[in-house]
VEXTOR-827949 format. One record per residue (C-alpha): residue in three letters; residue number from 1; x, y, z. Coordinates in nm, 4 decimals. Each point is the difference from the previous one (the first is absolute). Example, Ala and Ser with C-alpha at 12.3 -4.5 7.8 and 13.67 -1.06 7.14 Angstrom:
2
> residuo|num|X|Y|Z
> ALA|1|1.2300|-0.4500|0.7800 $
> SER|2|0.1370|0.3440|-0.0660 $
***
This chain:
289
> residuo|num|X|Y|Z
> UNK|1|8.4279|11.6206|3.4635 $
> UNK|2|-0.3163|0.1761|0.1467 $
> UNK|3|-0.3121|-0.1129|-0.2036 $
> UNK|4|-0.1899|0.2868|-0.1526 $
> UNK|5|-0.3324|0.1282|0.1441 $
> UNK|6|-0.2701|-0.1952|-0.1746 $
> UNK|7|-0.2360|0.2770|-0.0726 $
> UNK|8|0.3182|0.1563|-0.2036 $
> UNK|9|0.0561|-0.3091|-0.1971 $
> UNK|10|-0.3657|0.0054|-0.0946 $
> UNK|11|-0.0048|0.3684|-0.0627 $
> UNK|12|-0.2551|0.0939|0.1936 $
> UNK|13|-0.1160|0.1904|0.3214 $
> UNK|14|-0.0104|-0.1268|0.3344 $
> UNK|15|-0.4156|0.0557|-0.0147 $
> UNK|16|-0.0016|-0.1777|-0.3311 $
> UNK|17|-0.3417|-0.2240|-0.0439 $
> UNK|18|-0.0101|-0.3566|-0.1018 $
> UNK|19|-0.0523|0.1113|-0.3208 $
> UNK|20|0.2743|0.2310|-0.0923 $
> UNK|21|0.2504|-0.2693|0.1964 $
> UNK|22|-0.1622|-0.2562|-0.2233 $
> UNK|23|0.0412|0.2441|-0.3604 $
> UNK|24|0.3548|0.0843|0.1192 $
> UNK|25|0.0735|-0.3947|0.0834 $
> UNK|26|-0.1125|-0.0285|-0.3576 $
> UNK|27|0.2051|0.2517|-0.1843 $
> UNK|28|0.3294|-0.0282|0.1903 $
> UNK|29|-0.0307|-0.4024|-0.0610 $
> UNK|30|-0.0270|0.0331|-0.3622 $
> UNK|31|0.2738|0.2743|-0.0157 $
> UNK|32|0.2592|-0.2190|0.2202 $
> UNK|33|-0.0763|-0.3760|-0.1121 $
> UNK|34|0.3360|-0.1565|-0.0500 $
> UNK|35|-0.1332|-0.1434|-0.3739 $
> UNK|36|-0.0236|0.3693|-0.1115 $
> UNK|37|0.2331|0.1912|-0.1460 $
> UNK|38|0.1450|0.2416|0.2386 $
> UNK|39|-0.1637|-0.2286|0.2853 $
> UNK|40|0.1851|-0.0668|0.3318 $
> UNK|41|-0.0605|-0.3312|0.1961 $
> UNK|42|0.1017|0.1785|0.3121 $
> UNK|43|-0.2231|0.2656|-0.0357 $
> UNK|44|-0.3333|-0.2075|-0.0906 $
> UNK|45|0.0632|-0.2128|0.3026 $
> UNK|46|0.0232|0.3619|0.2029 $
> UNK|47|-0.3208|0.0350|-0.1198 $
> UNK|48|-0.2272|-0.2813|0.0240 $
> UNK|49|0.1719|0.0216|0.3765 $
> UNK|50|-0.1378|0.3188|0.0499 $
> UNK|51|-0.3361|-0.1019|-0.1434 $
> UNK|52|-0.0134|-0.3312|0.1881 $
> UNK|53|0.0113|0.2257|0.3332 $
> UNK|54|-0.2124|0.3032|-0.1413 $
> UNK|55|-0.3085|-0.1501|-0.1233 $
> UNK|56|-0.0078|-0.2065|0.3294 $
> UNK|57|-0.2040|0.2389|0.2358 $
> UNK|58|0.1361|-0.1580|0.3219 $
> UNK|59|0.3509|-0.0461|-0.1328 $
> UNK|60|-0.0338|0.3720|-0.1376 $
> UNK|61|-0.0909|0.1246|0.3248 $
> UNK|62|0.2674|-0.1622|0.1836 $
> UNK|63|0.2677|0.0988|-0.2559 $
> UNK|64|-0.1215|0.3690|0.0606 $
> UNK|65|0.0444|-0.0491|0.3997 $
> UNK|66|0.3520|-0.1550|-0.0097 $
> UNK|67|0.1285|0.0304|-0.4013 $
> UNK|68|0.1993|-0.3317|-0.1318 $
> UNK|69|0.0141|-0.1148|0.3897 $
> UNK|70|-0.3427|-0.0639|0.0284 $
> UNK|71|-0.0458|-0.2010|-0.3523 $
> UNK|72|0.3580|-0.0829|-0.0920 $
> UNK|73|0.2805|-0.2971|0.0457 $
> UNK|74|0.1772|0.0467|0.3509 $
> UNK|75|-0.2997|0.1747|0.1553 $
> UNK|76|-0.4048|-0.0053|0.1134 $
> UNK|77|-0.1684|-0.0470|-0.3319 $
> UNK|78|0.0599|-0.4241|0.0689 $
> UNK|79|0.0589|-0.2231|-0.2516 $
> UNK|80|0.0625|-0.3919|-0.0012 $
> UNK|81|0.0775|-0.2314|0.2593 $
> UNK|82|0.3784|-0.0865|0.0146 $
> UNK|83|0.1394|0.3665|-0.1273 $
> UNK|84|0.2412|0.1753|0.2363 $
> UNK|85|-0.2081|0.2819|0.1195 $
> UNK|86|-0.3123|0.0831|-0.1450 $
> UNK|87|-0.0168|-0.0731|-0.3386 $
> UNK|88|-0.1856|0.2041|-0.2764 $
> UNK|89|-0.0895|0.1064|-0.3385 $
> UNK|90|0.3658|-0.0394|-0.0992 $
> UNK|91|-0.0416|-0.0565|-0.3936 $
> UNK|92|0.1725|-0.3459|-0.0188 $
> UNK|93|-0.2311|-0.2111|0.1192 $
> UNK|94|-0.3530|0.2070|-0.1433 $
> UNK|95|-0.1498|-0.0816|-0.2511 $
> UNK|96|-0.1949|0.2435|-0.1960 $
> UNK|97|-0.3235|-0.0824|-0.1377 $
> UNK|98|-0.1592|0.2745|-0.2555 $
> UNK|99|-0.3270|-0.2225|-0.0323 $
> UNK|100|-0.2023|0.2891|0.2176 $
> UNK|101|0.0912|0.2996|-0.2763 $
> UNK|102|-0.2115|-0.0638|-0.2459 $
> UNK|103|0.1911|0.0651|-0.3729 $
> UNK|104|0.3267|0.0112|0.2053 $
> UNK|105|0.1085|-0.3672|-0.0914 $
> UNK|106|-0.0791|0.0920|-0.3679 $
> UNK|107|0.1741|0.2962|-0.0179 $
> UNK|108|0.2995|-0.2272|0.1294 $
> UNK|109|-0.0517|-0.2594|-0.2807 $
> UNK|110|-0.0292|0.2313|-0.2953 $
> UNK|111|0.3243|0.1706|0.1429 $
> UNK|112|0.2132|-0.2327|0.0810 $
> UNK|113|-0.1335|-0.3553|-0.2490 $
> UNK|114|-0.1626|-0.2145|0.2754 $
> UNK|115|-0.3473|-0.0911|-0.0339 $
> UNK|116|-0.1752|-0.0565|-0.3636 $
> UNK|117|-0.2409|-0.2328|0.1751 $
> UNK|118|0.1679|-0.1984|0.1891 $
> UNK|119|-0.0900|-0.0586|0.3897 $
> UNK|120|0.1882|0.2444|0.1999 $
> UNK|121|0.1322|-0.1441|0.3406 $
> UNK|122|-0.1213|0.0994|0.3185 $
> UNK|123|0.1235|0.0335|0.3672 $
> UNK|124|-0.1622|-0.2077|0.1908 $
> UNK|125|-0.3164|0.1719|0.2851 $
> UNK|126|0.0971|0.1161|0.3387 $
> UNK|127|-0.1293|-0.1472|0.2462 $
> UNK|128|-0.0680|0.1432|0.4012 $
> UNK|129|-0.0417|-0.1694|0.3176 $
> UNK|130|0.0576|0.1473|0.4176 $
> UNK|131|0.1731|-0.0512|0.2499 $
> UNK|132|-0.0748|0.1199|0.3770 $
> UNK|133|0.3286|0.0332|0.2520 $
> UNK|134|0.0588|0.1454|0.3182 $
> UNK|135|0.1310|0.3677|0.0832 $
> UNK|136|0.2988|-0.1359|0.0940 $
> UNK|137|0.0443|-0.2381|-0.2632 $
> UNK|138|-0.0533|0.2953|-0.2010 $
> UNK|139|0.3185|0.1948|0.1818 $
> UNK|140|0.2354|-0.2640|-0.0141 $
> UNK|141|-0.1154|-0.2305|-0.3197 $
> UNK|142|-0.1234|-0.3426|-0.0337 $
> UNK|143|-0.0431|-0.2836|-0.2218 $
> UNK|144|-0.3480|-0.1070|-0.0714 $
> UNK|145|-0.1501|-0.3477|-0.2374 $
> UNK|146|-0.2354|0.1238|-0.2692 $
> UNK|147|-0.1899|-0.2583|-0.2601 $
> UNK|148|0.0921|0.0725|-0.3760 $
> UNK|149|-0.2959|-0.0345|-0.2329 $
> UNK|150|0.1290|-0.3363|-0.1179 $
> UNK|151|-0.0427|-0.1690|0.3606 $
> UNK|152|0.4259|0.0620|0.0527 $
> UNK|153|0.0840|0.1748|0.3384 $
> UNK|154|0.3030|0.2541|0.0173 $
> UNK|155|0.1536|0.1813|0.3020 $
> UNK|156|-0.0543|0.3722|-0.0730 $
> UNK|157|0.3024|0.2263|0.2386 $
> UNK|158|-0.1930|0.3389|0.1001 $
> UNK|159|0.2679|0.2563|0.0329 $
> UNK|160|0.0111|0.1503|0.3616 $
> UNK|161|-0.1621|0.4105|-0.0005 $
> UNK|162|-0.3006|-0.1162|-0.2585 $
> UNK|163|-0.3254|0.1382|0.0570 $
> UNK|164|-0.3407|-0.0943|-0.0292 $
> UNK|165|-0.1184|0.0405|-0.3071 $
> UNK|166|0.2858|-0.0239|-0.1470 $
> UNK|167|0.0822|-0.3262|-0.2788 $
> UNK|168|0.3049|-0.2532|-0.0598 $
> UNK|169|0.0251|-0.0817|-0.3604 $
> UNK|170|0.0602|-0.3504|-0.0758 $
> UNK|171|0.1883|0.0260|-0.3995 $
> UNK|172|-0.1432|-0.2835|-0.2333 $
> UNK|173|-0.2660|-0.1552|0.2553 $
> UNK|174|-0.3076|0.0717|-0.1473 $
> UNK|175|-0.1645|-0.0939|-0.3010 $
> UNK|176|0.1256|-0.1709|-0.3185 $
> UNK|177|0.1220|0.2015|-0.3054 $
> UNK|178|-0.1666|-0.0729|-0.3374 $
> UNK|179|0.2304|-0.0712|-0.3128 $
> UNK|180|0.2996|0.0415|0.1656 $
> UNK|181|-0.0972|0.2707|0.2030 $
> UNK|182|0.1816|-0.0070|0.3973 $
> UNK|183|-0.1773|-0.0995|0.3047 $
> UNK|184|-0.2423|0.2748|0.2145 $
> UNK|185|0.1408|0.1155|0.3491 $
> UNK|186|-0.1726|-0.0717|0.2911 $
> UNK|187|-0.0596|0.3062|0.2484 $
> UNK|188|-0.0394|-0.0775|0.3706 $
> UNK|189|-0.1694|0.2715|0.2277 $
> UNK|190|0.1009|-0.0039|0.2983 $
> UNK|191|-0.2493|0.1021|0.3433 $
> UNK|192|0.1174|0.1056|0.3162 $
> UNK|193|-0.2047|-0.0852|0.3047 $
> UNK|194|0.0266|0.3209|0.2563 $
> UNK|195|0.1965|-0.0188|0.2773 $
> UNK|196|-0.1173|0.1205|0.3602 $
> UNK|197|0.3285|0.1516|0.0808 $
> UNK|198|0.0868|0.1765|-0.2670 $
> UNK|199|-0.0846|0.1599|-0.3328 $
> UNK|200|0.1628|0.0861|-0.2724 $
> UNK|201|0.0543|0.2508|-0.2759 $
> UNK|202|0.2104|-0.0833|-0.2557 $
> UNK|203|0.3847|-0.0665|0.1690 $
> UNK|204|-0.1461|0.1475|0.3137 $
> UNK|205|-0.1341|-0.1892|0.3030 $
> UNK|206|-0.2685|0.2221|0.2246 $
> UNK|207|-0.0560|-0.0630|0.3144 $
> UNK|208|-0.1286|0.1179|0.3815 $
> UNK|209|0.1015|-0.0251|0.3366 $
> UNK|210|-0.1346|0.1744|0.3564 $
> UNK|211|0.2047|0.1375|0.2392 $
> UNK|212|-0.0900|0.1148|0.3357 $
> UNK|213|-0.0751|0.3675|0.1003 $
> UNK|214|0.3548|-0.0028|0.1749 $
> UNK|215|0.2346|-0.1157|-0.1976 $
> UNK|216|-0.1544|0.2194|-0.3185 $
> UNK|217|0.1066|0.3133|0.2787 $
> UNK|218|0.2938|-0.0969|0.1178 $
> UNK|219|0.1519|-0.2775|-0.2663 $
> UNK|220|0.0755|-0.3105|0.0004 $
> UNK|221|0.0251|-0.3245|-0.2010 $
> UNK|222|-0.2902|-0.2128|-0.1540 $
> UNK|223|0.0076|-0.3272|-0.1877 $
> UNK|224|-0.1075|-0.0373|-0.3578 $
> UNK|225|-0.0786|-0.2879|-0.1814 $
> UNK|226|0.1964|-0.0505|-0.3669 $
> UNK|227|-0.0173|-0.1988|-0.2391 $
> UNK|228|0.3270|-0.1340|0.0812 $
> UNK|229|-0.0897|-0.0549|0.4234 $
> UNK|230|-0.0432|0.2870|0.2764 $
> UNK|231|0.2153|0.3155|-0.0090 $
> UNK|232|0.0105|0.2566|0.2939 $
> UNK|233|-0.0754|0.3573|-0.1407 $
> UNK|234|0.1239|0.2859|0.1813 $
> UNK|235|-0.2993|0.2505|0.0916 $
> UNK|236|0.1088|0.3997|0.0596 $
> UNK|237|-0.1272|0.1610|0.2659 $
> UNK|238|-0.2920|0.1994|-0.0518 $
> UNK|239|-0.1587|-0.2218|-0.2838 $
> UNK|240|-0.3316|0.0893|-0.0989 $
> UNK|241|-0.2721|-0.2594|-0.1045 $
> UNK|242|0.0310|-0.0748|-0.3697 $
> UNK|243|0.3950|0.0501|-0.0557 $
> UNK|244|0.1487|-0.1944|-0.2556 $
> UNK|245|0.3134|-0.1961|-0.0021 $
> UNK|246|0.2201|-0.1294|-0.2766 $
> UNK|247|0.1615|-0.3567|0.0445 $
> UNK|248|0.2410|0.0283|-0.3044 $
> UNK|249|0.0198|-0.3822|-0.1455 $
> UNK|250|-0.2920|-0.1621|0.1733 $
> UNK|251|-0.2381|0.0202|-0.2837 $
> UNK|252|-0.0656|-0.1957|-0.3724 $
> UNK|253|0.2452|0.0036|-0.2495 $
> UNK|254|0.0004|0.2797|-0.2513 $
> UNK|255|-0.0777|-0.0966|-0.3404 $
> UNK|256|0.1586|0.3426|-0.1495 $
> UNK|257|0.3340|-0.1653|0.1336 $
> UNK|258|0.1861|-0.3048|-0.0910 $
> UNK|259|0.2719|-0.0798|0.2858 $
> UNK|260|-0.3280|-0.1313|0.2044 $
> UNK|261|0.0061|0.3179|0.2426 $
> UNK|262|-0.2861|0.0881|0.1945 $
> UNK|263|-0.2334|0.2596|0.1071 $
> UNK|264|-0.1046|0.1030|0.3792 $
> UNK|265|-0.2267|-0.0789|0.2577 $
> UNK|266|-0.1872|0.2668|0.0715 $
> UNK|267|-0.1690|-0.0409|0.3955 $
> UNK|268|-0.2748|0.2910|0.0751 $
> UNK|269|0.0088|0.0120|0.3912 $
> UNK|270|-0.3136|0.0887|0.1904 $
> UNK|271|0.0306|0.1209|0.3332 $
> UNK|272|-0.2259|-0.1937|0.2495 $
> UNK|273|-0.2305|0.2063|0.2673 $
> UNK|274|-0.0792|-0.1362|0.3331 $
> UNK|275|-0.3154|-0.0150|0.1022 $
> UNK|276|-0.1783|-0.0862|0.3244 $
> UNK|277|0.2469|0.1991|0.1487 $
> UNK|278|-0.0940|0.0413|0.3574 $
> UNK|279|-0.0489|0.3501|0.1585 $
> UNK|280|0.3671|0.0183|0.1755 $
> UNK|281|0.1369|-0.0642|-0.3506 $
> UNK|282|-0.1880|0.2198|-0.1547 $
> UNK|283|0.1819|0.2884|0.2538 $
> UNK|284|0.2857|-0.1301|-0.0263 $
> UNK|285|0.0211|0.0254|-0.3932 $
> UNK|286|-0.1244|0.3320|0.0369 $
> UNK|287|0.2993|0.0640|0.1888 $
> UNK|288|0.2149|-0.0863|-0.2208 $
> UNK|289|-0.1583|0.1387|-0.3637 $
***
């Protein structure tokens, strides 16, 4: 079943500020809370999903750029070591703390009889720390050590087509809940160190290659470096310098898909000049031009 856009759950416009997300949070959490009357379990977990990835400026942003893909189970907004794809804000294993809203947690325990002084429990802090992997690593995946806060090491898998900048999420690895409360997650950032082959943006690989005066006029072949090893890329005749070519499946995987398919290779050719040409050549290109 397709998940509901998140701004819709919240009931409020794509430009929304922090502040009306954060009053509509408020009101729609009250008015679904499975210990009310009329409340729906499903529904408050809809929303304090959609507020886990709204009020997040850089999980907001990438939610507007690729919708549930980009911040979802199965797709680019990653989530904790170990999951099948990229894991996400998938409401089962979130826990939602209302310690940040002020009366919010009062509002709860007048409504629905928990409280009346005694110590609420809390989820545990989140913690951060980086990791740095090659491009490639970054194309295909790896599997990198990381140090917990409590001196343990884990393996962390980094699902092939992340970005830099972008974070795995780690579920219960970071700090320890109070009275009962469940463990903090752990988020891991991952950097990308350029490569001097290739760029990329998004699923798509960019890159450049020169070909000579001659084969640009009268076609040819040329060979391009991939990702995957050398191709050889057909060049028309009559190529100009600064043509663009598509290499369909030579690029990063695309987060807005699931079945792991991937984007192009994009190779900008520039057309070399001779120079030093001597004076007979000179005539003789004359000639033919």
């Amino acid at each position: 079943m397709a998940k509901k856009d998140y701004y819709e759950v919240l009931g409020v416009a794509k430009g929304a500020s922090d502040d009306e997300i954060k009053k509509a949070f408020r009101k729609a959490a009250v008015a679904s809370h499975p210990d009310k009357t009329g409340g729906d379990d499903s529904k408050f977990k809809e929303v304090n999903e959609a507020y886990e990835v709204l009020k997040d400026h850089d999980k907001r942003a990438r939610y507007d750029q690729f919708g549930h893909a980009g911040v979802g189970q199965g797709a680019g907004g990653f989530g904790g070591a170990g999951s099948a794809g990229y894991g996400g804000f998938g409401g089962q294993n979130v826990s939602f703390d209302f310690g940040d809203f002020g009366d919010l947690g009062d509002i709860f325990g007048s409504m629905f009889g928990f409280g009346g002084g005694k110590a609420r429990s809390r989820r545990g802090a989140d913690y951060q720390t980086s990791v740095t992997i090659d491009f490639l690593d970054a194309v295909f995946g790896t599997t990198r050590e990381i140090g917990l806060h409590n001196g343990d090491k884990i393996k962390v898998k980094i699902p092939a087509g992340i970005d830099d900048g972008m974070s795995i999420r780690l579920s219960g690895k970071g700090g320890d809940g109070a009275n009962g409360g469940g463990k903090g997650d752990l988020y891991v950032q991952v950097r990308v160190l350029p490569s001097d082959k290739w760029t990329r943006e998004g699923s798509i690989i960019l890159s450049q290659i020169e070909v000579d005066m001659i084969t640009a006029a009268l076609g040819g072949e040329a060979d391009v470096e991939t990702v995957d090893g050398n191709v050889v890329m057909k060049i028309p005749a009559g190529t100009q310098s600064g043509t663009e070519f598509k290499l369909s499946g030579k690029g990063a995987v695309d987060p807005r898909y699931s079945d792991g398919r991937r984007g192009p290779q994009i190779v900008r050719v520039q057309v070399k000049t001779p120079t030093n040409l001597t004076r007979k050549q000179k005539e003789k290109l004359r000639d033919i031009f």
